[in-house]
C-alpha positions as CSV (number, residue, x, y, z in Angstrom):
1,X,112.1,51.9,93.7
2,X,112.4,54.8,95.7
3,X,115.7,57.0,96.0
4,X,116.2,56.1,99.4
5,X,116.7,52.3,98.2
6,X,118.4,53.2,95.3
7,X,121.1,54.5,97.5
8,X,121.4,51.8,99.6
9,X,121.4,49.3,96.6
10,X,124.9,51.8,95.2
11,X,126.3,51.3,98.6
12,X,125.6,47.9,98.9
13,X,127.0,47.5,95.2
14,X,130.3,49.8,96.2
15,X,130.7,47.4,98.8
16,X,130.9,44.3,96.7
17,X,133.1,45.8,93.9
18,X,135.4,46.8,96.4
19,X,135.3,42.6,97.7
20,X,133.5,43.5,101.0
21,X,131.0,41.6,101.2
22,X,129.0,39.3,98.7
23,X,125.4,38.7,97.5
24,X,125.8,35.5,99.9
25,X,126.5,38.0,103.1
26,X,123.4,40.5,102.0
27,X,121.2,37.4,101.5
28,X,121.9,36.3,104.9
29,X,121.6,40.2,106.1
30,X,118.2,40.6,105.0
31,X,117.4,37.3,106.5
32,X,118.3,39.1,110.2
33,X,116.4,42.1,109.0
34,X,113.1,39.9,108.4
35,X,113.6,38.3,111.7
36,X,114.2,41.5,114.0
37,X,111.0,42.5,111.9
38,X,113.0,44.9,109.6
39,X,114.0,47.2,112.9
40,X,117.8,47.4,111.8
41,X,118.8,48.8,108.4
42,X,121.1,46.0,106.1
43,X,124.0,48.2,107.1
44,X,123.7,47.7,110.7
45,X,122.8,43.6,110.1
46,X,126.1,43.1,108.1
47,X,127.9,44.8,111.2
48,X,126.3,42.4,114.0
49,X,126.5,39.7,111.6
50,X,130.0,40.6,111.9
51,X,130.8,40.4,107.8
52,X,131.7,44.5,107.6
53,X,132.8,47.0,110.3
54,X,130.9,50.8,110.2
55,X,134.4,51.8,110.1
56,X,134.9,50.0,106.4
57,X,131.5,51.1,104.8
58,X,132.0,54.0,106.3
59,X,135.7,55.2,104.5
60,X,134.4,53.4,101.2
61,X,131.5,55.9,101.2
62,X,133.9,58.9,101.9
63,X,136.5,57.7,99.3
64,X,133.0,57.5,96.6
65,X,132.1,60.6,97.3
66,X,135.7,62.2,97.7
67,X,135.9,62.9,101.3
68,X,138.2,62.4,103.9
69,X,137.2,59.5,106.6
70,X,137.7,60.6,110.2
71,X,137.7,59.1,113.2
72,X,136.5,60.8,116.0
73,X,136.5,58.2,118.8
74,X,138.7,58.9,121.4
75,X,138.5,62.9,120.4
76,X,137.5,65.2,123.0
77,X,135.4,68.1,121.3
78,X,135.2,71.0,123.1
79,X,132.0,72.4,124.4
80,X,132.4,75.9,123.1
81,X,132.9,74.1,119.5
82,X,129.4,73.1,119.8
């Protein structure tokens, strides 16, 4: 196992101890990723499978790795900022 799966495997197991999702919602996640011929990551099938929003794996990661979650829809960032 690589270190790039290993971190998708803590996420994935964050997720669940936080009651998120479940082994039957990854099962059917990975199902979508063999059929879209593995184009989408499992993140992005649990979203259009509709079981997780970005926005909740998204502030569980931040709160794992003690960082503040911040939306930025809707925010207009200057250009000069850039």
């Amino acid at each position: 196992m690589n270190v790039i799966d290993e971190n998708i495997d803590y996420a994935l197991m964050l997720l669940k101890d936080k009651g998120l999702i479940d082994d039957e919602k990854v099962g059917k996640a990975k199902e979508l990723m063999s059929e879209e011929d593995s184009e989408i990551s499992i993140f992005d099938a649990l979203i259009r499978l509709k079981f997780i929003t970005e926005e909740k794996i998204l502030k569980t990661l931040a709160t794992e790795y003690g960082m503040e979650y911040l939306d930025l829809d809707g925010i207009a960032i200057p250009l000069d900022a850039l």
